[in-house]
C-alpha positions in Angstrom: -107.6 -45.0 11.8 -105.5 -44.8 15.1 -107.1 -43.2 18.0 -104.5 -42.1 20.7 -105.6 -44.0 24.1 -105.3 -40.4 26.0 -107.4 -38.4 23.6 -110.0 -40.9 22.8 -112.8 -39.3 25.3 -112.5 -36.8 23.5 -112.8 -37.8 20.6 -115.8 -39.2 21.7 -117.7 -36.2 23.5 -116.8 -34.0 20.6 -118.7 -35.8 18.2 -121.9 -36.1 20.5 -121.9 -32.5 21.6 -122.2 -32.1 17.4 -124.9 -34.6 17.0 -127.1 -32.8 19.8 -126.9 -29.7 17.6 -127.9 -31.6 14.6 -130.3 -33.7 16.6 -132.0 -30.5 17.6 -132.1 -29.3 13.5 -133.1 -32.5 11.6 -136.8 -32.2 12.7 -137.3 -28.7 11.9 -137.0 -28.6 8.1 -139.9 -31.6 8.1 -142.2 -29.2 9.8 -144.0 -27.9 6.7 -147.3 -26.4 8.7 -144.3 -23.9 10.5 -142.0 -23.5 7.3 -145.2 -22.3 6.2 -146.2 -19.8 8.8 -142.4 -18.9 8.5 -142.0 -18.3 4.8 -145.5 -16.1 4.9 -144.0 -13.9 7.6 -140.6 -13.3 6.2 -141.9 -12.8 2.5 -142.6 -9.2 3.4 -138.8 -8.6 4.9 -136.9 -10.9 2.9 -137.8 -12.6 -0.3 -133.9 -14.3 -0.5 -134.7 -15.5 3.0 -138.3 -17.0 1.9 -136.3 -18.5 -0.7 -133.8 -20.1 1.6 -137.1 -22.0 2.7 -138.0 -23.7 0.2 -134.7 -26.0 0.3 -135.9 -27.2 3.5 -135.1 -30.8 1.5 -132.2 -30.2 0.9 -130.6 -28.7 4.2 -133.0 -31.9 5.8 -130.3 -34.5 4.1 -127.6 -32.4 4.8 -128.2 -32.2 8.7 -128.4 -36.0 8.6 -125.2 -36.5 6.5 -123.4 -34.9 9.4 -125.5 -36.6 11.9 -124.2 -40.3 10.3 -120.4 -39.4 10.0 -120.5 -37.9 13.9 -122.7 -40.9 14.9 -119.7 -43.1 13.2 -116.4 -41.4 15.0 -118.6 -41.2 17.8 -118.6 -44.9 17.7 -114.9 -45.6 16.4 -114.2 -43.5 19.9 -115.5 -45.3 21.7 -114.6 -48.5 21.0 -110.7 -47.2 21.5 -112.6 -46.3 24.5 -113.5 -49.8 25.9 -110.2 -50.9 25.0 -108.4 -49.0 27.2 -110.8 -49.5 30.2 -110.7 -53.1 29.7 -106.6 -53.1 29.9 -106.5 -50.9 32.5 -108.0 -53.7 34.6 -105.9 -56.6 32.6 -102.8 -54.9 33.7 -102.7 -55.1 37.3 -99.6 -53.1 38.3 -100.3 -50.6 41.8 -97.3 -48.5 39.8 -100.2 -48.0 37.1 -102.2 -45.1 36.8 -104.8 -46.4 35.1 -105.1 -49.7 37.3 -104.9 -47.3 40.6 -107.8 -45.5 39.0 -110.0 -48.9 37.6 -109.8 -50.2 41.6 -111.2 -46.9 42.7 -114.8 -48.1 43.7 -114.8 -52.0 44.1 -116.5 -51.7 47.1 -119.6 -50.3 48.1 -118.3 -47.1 47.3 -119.9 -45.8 44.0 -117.5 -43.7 43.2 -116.0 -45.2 40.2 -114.1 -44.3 37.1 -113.7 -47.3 35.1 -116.8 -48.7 34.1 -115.6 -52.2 33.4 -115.4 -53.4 37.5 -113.6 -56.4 36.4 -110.8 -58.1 34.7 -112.8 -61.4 34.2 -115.7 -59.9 32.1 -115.7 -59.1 28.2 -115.9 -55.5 26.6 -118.5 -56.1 24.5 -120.7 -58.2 27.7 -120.4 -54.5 28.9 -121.4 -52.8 25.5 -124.3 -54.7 25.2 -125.7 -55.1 28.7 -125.4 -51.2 29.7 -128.1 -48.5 29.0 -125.5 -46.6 26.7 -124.5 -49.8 24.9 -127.9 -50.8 24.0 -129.3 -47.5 23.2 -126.1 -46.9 21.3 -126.6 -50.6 19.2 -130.5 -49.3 18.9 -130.0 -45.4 17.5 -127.2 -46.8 15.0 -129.7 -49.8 13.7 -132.5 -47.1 13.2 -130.2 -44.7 11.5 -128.7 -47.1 9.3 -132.3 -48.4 7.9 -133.0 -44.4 7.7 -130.3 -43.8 5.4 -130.1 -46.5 3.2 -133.9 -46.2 2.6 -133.7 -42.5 1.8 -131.8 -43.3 -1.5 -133.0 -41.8 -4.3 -133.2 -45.5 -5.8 -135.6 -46.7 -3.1 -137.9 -43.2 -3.0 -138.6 -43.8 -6.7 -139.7 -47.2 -7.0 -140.4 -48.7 -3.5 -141.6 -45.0 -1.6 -143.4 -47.6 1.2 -140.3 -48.7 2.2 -138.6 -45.3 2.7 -141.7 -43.7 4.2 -142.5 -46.6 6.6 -138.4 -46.9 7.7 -138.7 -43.6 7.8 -140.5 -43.4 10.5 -138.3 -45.4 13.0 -136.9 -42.0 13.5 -139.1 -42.4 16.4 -137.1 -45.1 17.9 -134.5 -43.4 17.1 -135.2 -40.4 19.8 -136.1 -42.4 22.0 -133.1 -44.2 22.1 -131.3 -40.8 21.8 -133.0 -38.9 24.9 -132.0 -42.4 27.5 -128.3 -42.9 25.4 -126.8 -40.9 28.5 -129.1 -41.9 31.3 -126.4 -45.0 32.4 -123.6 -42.4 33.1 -120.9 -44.6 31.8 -118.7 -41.4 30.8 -117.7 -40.1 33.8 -115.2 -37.3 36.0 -114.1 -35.9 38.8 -116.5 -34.4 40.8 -116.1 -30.6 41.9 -115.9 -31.2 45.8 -113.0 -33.9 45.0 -111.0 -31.5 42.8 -110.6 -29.0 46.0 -108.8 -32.3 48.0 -107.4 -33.9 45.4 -105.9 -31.5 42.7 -105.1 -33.3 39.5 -102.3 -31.1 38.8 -100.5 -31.4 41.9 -101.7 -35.1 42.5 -101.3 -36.8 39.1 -98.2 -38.3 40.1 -98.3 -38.7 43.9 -101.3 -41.3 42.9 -98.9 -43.9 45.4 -99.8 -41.8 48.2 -103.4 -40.8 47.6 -105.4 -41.3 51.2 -102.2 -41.6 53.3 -101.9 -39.4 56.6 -99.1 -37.4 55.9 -100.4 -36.6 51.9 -102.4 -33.9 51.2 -104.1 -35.5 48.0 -107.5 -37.7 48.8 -108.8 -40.6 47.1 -110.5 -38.9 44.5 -113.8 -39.1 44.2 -115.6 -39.4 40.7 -119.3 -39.1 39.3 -121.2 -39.6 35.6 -122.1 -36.4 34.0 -125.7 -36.1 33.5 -127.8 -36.8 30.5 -128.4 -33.2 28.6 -129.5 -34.6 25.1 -132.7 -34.3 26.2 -132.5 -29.7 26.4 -131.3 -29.9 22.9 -134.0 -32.2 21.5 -137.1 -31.2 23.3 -138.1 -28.7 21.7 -137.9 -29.7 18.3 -140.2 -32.3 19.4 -142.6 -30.1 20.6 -142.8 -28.9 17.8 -143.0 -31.5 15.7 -145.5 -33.2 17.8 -147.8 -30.2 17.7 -147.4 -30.1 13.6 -148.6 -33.6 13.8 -151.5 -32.5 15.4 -152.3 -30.0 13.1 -151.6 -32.8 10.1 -154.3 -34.6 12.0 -157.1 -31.9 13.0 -156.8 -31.2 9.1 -157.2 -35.2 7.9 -160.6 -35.2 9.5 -161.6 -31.7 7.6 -164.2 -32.8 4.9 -162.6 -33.2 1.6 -165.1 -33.6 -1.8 -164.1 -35.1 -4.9 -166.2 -32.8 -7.5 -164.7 -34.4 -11.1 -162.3 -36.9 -11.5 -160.2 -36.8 -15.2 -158.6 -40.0 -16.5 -156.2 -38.5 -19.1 -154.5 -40.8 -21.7 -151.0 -40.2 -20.5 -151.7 -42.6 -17.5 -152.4 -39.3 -15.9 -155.3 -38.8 -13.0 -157.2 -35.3 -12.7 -158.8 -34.9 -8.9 -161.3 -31.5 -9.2 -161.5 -31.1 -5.4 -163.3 -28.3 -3.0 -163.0 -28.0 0.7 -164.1 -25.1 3.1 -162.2 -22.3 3.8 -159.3 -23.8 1.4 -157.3 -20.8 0.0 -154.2 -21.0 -2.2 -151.7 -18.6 -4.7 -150.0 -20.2 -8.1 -147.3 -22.7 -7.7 -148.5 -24.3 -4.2 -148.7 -27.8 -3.5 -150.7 -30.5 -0.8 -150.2 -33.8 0.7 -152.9 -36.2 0.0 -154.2 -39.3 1.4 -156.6 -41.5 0.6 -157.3 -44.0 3.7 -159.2 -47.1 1.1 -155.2 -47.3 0.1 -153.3 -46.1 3.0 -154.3 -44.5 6.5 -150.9 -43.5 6.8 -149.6 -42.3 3.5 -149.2 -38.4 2.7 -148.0 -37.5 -1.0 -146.8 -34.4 -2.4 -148.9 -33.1 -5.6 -148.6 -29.5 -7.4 -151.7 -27.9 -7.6 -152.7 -27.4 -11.6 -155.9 -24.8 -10.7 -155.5 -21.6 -10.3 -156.8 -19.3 -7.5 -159.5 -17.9 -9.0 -161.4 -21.1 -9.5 -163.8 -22.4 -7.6 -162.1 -25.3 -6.6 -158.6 -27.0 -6.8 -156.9 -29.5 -9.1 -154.0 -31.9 -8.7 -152.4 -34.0 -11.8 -151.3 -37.7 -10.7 -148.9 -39.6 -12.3 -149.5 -42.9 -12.0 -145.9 -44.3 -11.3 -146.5 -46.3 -8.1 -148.4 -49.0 -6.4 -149.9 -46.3 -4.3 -150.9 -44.1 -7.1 -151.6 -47.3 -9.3 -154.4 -48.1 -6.0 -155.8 -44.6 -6.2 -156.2 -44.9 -10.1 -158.4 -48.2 -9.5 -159.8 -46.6 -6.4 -161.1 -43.5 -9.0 -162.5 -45.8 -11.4 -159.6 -45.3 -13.6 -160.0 -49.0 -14.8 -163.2 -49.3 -15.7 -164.9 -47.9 -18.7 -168.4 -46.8 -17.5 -168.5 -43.7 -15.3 -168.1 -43.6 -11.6 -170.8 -42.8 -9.2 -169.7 -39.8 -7.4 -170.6 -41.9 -3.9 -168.3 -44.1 -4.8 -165.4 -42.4 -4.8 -162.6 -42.9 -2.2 -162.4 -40.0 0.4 -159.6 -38.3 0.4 -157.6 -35.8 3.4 -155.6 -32.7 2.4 -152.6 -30.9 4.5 -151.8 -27.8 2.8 -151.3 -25.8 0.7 -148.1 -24.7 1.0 -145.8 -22.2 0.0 -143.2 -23.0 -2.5 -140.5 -20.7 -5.1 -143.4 -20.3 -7.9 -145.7 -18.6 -6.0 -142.9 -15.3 -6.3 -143.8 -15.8 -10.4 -145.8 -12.3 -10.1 -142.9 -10.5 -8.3 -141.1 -10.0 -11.8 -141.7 -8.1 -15.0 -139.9 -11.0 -17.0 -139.9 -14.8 -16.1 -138.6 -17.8 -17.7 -141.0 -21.4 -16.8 -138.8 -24.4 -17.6 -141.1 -27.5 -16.8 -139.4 -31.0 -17.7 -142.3 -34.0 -17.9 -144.3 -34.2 -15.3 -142.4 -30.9 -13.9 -144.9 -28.9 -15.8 -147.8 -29.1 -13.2 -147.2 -25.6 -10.9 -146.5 -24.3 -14.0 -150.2 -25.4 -15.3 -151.6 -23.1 -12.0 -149.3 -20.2 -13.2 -150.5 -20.0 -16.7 -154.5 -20.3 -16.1 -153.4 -17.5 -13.1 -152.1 -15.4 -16.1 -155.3 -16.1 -18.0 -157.5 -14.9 -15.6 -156.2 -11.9 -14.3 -154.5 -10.6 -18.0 -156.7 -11.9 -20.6 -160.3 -12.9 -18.9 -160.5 -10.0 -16.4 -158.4 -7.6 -17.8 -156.2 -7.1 -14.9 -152.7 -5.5 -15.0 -150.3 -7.3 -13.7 -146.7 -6.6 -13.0 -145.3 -9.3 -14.6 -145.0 -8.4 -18.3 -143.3 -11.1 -20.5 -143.4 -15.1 -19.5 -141.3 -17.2 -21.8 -142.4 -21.4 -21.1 -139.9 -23.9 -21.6 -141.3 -27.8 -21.6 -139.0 -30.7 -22.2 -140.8 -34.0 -22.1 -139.3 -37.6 -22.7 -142.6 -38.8 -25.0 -145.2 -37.7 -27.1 -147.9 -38.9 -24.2 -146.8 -36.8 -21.5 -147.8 -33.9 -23.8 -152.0 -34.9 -24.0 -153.0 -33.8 -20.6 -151.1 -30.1 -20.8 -151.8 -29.3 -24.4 -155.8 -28.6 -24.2 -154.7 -25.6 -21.5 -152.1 -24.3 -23.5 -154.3 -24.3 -27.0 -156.8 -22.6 -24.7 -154.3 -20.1 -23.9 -152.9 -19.7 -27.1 -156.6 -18.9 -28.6 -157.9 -16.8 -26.0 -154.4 -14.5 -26.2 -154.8 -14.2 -30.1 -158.5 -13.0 -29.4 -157.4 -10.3 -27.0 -154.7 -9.5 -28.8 -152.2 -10.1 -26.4 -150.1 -13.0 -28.1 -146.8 -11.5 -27.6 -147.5 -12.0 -23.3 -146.7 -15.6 -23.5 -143.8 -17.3 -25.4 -143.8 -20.8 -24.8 -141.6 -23.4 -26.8 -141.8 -27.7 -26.5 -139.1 -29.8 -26.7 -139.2 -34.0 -27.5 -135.9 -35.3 -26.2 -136.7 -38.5 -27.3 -138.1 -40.1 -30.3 -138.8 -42.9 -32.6 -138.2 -43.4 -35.8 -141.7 -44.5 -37.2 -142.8 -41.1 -34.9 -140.1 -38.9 -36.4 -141.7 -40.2 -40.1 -145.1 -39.4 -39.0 -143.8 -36.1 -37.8 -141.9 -35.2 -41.2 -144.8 -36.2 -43.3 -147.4 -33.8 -41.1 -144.6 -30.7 -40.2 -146.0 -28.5 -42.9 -149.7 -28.6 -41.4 -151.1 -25.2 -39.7 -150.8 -26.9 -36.2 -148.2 -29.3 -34.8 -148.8 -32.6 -35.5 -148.4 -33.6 -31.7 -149.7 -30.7 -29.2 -151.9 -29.3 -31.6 -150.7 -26.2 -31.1 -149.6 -23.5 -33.7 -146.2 -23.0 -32.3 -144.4 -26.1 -33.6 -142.5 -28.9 -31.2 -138.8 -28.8 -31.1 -136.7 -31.7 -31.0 -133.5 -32.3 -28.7 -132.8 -30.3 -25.9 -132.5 -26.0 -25.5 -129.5 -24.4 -25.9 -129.4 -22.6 -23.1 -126.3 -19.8 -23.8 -128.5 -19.2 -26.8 -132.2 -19.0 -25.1 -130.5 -16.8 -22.0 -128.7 -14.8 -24.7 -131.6 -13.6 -26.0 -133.8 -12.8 -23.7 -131.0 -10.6 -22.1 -130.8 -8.8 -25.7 -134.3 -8.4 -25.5 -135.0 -6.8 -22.0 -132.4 -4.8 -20.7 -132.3 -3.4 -17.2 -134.8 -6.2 -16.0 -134.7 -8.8 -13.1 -135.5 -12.3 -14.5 -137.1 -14.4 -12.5 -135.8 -18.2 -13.8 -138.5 -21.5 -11.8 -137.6 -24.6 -12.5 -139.5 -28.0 -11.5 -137.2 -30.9 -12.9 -134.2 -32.9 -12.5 -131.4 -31.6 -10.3 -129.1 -32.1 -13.6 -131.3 -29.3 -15.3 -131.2 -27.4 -12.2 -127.5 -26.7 -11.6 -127.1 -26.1 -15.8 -129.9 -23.1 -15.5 -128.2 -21.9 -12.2 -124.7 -21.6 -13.8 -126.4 -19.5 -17.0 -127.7 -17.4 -14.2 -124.7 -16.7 -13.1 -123.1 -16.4 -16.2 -125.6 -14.1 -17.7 -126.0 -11.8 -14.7 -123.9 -8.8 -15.7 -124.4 -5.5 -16.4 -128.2 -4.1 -15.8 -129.4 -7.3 -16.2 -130.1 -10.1 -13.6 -131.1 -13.9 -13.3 -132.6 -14.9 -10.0 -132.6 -18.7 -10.1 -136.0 -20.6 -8.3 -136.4 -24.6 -8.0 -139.1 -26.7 -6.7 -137.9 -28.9 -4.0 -140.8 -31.7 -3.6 
């Protein structure tokens, strides 16, 4: 990459004026408490807006993407930068512009341009002993460890290491808000312009101060620090979410069951005062025996009309692995209720499943573990449609699950054979159509399957609808339900992989013609 000497400032400022704006961004999609308060006050206006929202996530990376390749041109710049300051002293010619303009201030006078002073010091000395330098050395450090940390790689099996490095994001701002506070870019101050005119005195730089010339030495300043108007706020803001985060950490939290499921799956049964949620919502947890400083996302699986809230661990982790042991999970007698861990809550909040009842027809695909707002959705359904007799406007719900393993299936299947026998009862079976999919097998479990296939309930789920093996064809599923109900919005949720994602969101668009519509949701936790 060659930088032309003449346009390298620029090159330079441009990229910094960018990273203020995205500077000022990056914080605001990690404010959950006021994505909240947001997504609640535009529902009513704008549903399409609400659901802009929810990829708060996703616009989060993206804002920090162009923060990294700005920070690096930024950088590149100014490197060309320091080269051209440090041979504007090496080449000590009076005929030289750029040596006239270096000697400009090596008095007393302050007035300087060229912030190496002298030909006998080292670029980088300067680099690294200047406010800007350090700073500079400081933010790109931080941002680097930010980055690479933040790979998906790193999330899923060493999350400690991304959310601790996370956090230097701190250091980061800092660094950020004092970056500018040595002045080193500098120009020509305003008073100077009016006696020393750099159109008429570019070239007449021979005769600048003389009697008879009409252009003064000119006289030159550093432009002020502004990062600081662009970030502040954002930092207010996130400062005053923090708060919030805290004042609701201390809020009394109790533990009424705790579940140990076979498929290395936890239950927590939870009630706290005042706690209100709708289907699909999730809250960050911690637990301070394992971590005082660790907050994890976690679906709720109850539904609002219980008396208390549910959320479905995994245990994939060493911090979920220390709340397992912390619930008693590995021991076989059962756990005094005193001696379970305490735990804090920061939520709920709003997320693309809770719009589930703004459609007559929906379609749930759940892969593995995915399944868990949909759990919330379905006992929702169950209580207002078949235990209360309730209308409501949703009229048709077809479930998709795909799971990897037979175990992932234990935990979900007592709710859906619940379902299944309370909707034959009420006669209301054709509300619900809900169809399993194993994409991966054994062969001594393919056998076993064979052998039991003919029997009234499946031999895995226990459920009268059998399990299908492989993966949907989705052409054919969308297909169908398009033949089926014509003139209809169909509300598609997904909570999976982003693979699965961006298939159902091109058969949305495919299938979206005529009176018929597809309006695609994802989770994005």
């Amino acid at each position: 990459v060659m930088v032309p000497k003449e346009q390298a400032l620029s090159w330079a400022r441009a990229p910094a004026a960018c990273l203020n704006f995205n500077c000022m961004l990056i914080l605001l999609p990690v404010c959950r408490n006021l994505l909240s308060f947001l997504r609640g006050s535009i529902q009513f206006c704008s549903r399409t807006a609400a659901r802009q929202l929810d990829r708060n996530l996703t616009f989060h990376k993206l804002v920090a993407y162009m923060i990294a390749f700005h920070t690096a041109v930024h950088i590149i710049a100014h490197l060309f930068n320091f080269e051209f300051f440090m041979d504007a002293q090496l080449n000590r010619n009076s005929s030289f512009l750029p040596f006239v303009l270096s000697e400009i201030g090596t008095d007393d006078n302050a007035s300087f341009l060229n912030p190496i002073r002298s030909n006998e010091t080292n670029p980088t000395i300067v680099m690294f002993t200047t406010i800007a330098g350090v700073t500079g050395v400081v933010i790109t450090l931080a941002l680097i460890l930010i980055i690479t940390s933040s790979m998906e790689v790193i999330r899923r099996s060493y999350f400690e290491v991304f959310w601790y490095t996370h956090h230097l994001f701190i250091i980061f701002f800092i660094g950020l808000v004092f970056h500018g506070y040595g002045r080193i870019v500098r120009g020509q101050t305003a008073g100077s312009q009016q006696t020393n005119k750099p159109h008429l005195c570019a070239d007449r730089f021979e005769d600048w101060g003389k009697n008879e010339s009409d252009c003064a030495v000119p006289e030159f300043a550093g432009n002020p620090p502004g990062t600081w108007k662009w970030v502040l706020g954002p930092m207010i803001l996130y400062v005053c979410e923090r708060l919030v985060r805290i004042y609701r950490s201390h809020q009394k939290v109790v533990i009424t069951k705790v579940v140990m499921h076979p498929s290395k799956t936890l239950e927590l049964q939870m009630r706290k005062k005042g706690f209100h949620m709708e289907v699909g919502q999730y809250v960050f947890i911690q637990c301070p025996s394992v971590s005082r400083h660790e907050w994890h996302p976690f679906t709720l699986t109850s539904a609002p009309e219980e008396d208390y809230f549910s959320a479905h661990i995994r245990i994939v982790g060493d911090w979920t692995q220390a709340l397992y042991e912390a619930c008693g999970g590995d021991k076989t007698e059962t756990q005094e209720a005193w001696k379970l861990p305490k735990v804090a809550i920061d939520g709920p909040f709003g997320t693309a499943s809770e719009d589930v009842f703004r459609y007559e027809v929906v379609m749930l695909v759940g892969a593995g573990i995915g399944v868990t707002p949909f759990a919330s959705i379905l006992k929702s359904v169950w209580y207002k449609r078949i235990q209360n007799n309730q209308e409501v406007f949703t009229k048709k719900i077809y479930f998709y699950w795909l799971c990897p393993e037979t175990e992932a299936f234990e935990w979900f299947a007592d709710l859906l054979q619940s379902l299944e026998r309370q909707m034959a009862e009420k006669d209301v079976a054709n509300f619900l159509s809900y169809n399993i999919y194993l994409t991966r097998w054994k062969e001594t479990e393919a056998a076993h399957f064979r052998v039991h296939h003919e029997a009234e309930n499946d031999p895995i789920t226990g459920l009268k609808q059998k399990t299908l093996y492989g993966k949907p064809n989705w052409d054919n599923e969308f297909t169908n339900i398009a033949s089926k109900h014509p003139g209809t919005k169909v509300g598609v949720f997904l909570c999976g992989p982003p693979q699965l994602g961006k298939s159902l969101e091109k058969q949305c668009l495919s299938h979206t013609e005529g009176d018929v519509k597809f309006i695609f949701n994802k989770e994005n936790f």
